[in-house]
N, C-alpha and C positions, 0 to 999 in steps of 0.2 A: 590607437590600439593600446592596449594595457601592457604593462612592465608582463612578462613570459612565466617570471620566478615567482611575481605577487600575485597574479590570476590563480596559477597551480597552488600556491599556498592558502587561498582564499576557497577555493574548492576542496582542498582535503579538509580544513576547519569545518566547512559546510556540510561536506557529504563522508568522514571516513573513510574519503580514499581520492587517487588523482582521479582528474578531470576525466580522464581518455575512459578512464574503468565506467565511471556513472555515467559521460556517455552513451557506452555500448548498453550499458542496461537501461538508460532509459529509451533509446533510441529502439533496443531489442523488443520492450513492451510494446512501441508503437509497429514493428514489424510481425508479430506474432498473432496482435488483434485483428492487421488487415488481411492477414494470410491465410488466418484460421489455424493455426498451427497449433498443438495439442500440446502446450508446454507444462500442464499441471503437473503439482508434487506426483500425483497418481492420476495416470492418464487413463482416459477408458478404453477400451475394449477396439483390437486393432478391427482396420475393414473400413470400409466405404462410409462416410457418413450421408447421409442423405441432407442433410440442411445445410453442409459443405461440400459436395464433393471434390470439389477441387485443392481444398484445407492440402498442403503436402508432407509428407511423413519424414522423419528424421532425417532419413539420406539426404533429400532432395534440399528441405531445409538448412541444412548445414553446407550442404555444396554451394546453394545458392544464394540462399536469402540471408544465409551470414554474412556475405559478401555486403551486399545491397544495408546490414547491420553498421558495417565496417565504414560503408561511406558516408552512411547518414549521422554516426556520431563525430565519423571526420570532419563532414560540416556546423556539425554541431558547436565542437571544440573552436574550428574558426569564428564562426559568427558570434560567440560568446565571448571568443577575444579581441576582437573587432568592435565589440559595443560594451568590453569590460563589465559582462556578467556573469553570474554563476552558468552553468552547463545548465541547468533544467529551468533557468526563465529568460532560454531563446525562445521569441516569440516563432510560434511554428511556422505560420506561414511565410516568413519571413526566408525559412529553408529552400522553400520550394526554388528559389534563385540563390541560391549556394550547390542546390548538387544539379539543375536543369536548368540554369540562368546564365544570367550576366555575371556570375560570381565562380563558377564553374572553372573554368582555366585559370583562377586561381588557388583551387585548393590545394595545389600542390605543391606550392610555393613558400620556401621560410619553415624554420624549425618550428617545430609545437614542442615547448615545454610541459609535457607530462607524463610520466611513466613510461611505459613501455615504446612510446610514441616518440619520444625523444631519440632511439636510435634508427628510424626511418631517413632513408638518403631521397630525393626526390625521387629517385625509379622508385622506390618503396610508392613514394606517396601515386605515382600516378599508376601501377599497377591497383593500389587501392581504391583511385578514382574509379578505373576501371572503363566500359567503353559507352556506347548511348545507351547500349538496352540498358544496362545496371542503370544509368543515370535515368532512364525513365521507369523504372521499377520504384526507384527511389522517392520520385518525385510521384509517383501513384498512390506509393505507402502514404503521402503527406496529403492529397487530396482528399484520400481516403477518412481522413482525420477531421481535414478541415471541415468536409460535407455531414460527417456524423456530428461532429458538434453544432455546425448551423442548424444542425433538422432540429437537435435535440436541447438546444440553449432555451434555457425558457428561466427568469427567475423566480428561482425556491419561494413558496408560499412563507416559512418562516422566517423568511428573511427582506421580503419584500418591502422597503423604503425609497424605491424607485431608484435603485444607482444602477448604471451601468452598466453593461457587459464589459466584463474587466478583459484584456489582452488573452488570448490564449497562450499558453507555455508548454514546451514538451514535455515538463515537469510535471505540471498539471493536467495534462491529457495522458499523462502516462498513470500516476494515480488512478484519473477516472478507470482505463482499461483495466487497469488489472483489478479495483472495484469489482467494475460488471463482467470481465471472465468474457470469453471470447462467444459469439452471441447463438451458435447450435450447443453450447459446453455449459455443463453447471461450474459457476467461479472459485476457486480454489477452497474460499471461504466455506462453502456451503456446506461440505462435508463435515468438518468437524464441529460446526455447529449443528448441524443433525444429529451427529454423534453426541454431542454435551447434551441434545433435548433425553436421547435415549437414553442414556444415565440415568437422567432424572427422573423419567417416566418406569426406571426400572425401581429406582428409590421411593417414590412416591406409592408405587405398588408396592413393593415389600411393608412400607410402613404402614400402611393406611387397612392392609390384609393380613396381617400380625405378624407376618413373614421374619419381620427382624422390630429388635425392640431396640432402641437406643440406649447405653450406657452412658456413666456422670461425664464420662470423658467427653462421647458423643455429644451431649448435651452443650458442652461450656465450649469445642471446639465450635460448633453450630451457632454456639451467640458471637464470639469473637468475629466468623467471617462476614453473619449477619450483618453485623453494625457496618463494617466494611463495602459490603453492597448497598446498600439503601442510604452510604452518608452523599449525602450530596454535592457534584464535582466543586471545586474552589479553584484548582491550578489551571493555568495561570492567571495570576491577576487580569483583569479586566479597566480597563479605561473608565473612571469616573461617568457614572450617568447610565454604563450602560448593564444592564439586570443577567443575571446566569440563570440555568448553567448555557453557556454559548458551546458551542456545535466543537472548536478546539478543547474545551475543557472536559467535555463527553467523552474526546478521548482518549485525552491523554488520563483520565482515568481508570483506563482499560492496565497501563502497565503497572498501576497503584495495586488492583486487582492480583494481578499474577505474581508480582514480588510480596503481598501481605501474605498471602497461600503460602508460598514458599517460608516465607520466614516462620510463621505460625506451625508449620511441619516439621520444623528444625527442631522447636521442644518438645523433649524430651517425652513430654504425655501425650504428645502428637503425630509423632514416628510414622504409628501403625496408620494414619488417614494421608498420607503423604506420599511422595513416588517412590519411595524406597520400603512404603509398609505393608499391610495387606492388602493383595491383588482383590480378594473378594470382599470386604470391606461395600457395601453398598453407598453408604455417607462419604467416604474417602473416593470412593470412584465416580461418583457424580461430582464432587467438588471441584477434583482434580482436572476431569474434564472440561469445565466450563473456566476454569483458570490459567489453565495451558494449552489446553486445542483451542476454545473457542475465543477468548481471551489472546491467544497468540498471535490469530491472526490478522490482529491489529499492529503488531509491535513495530513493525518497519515503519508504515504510514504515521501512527503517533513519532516516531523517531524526527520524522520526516518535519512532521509540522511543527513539534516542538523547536524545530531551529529556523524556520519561518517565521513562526510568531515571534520570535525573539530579535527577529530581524524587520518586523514589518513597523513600518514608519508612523510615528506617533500618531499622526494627523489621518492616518487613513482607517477611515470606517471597518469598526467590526464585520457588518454587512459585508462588505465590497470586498474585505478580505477574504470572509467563509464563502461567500461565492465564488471565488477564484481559486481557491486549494483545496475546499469538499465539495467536488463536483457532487451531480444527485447518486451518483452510483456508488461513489465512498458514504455517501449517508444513507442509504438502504444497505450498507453491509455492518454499520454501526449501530444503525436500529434495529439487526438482526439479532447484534450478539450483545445489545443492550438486551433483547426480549427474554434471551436465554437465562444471562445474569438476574434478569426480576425473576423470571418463574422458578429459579435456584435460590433465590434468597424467601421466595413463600414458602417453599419445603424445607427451610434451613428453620426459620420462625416457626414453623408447625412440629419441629425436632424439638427447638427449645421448650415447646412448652411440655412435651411429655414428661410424666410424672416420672 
């Protein structure tokens, strides 16, 4: 079992924060997709859904299935220091005998060094354990998991060099969910990349219908974010031999995206196209959109991978790694707000050339 103090300090370096906290959030992801629970920024419209009816509403989820949250990231934190890994590359099925196995009448047992978790006395822990049902709700959530990725395991055409189906992790299954958004529910993502299209399609009218004429300002901010769109991804380096842009590098050039906008908005002739300038600004409000709504809602998962790739072992294949960390459902939300960002850089090009 790992040193208590170097596991917790290996996970705050990892994730920005103790082990118990990412836990709960990654463990919550996995409870939210199986429940159907409506946790978007903006949730729709209350009442019955019909492709869930059973999805259950705030009360019920928080009485209950925070509970069943509670014990699944308890096992989490164990098993991770038990085979001295990070919290999100316990392999999942491996859980299913931590909170409804052989592993079970142990969780309770011995301090967890981390956070808040550290002043739990053993009643703490086994009030958390909690009694069978929880412990088989637990262990359903994790079925749940394991059945949608078998149906759904297939490897990516792009990526196809015949390796392996890599381990599943709750880290990486919990990426995939929140990707594809809970499956009667459009995914969080999806809004404000609609919203970035409508921008544009409002810009692209006005320009194109004499609505609004661009100014020299207009003109030279439009080349500047241009180049920035259409340069093609480089970070991070890539292993000898193997050709870009690779599937990490798509997206970690999403947060290159939203901090060049910002910075570019800061001068002085830029003000007025930026979040503090003119609201009705057509050029500024389509920009801004696709750089911070649609552009944003990359930034956790780029976060994410970025300390992966930095962490993933020399010797192991590109492939084998983007198949294990970009499920297909974080790469249909990449190619989403990739589409946005090209069809903003055609009207950004068609700005710069007006006379």
């Amino acid at each position: 079992m790992a040193d208590g103090q170097g596991w917790e300090r290996r996970n705050e370096h990892a994730y920005g924060m103790v082990a118990w906290r990412r836990a709960v959030m990654t463990c919550g992801a996995l409870v939210v997709w199986s429940t159907g629970y409506d946790n978007r920024a903006e949730p729709g419209p209350r009442g019955p859904r019909p492709g869930r009816p059973d999805a259950p509403g705030a009360a019920e989820f928080n009485s209950m299935w925070m509970r069943v949250v509670a014990l699944l990231a308890l096992a989490a934190c164990r098993a991770a220091r038990e085979a001295d890994v990070l919290v999100d590359d316990v392999e999942l099925p491996t859980l299913i005998g931590w909170v409804y196995g052989a592993h079970t009448a142990c969780l309770h047992r011995g301090s967890l060094e981390t956070g808040e978790a550290r002043e739990r006395t053993e009643t703490g822990w086994l009030e958390l354990v909690g009694d069978e049902r929880r412990q088989r709700l637990a262990r359903q959530v994790l079925a749940d998991h394991v059945a949608a990725h078998t149906a759904c395991e297939r490897e990516p055409g792009d990526t196809g060099d015949g390796t392996e189906s890599p381990p599943l992790t709750i880290g990486d299954r919990a990426r995939a969910v929140r990707a594809a958004g809970i499956p009667d529910l459009e995914p969080d993502w999806a809004g404000p990349v609609s919203h970035a299209r409508a921008r544009i399609e409002r810009l692209e009218l006005a320009l194109h219908g004499g609505l609004w004429t661009p100014t020299r300002e207009h003109r030279r901010f439009a080349e500047i974010l241009h180049h920035t769109l259409v340069a093609e991804p480089d970070y991070p380096s890539l292993p000898e031999g193997h050709h870009g842009p690779a599937w990490v590098q798509r997206v970690l050039r999403m947060p290159h995206i939203g901090s060049t906008y910002l910075a570019v908005t800061e001068l002085p002739e830029f003000v007025a196209y930026g979040p503090l300038g003119n609201a009705g600004d057509p050029l500024g409000n389509a920009v801004g959109s696709v750089a911070t709504d649609a552009v944003q809602t990359t930034a956790n998962m780029a976060v994410d991978l970025e300390k992966l790739w930095a962490a993933r072992p020399a010797d192991q294949p590109v492939a084998l790694w983007e198949r294990a960390h970009l499920p297909a459902p974080v790469r249909t939300q990449v190619l989403a707000v990739e589409k946005v960002v090209q069809e903003l850089s055609v009207i950004l090009f068609d700005v710069c050339r007006r006379p």
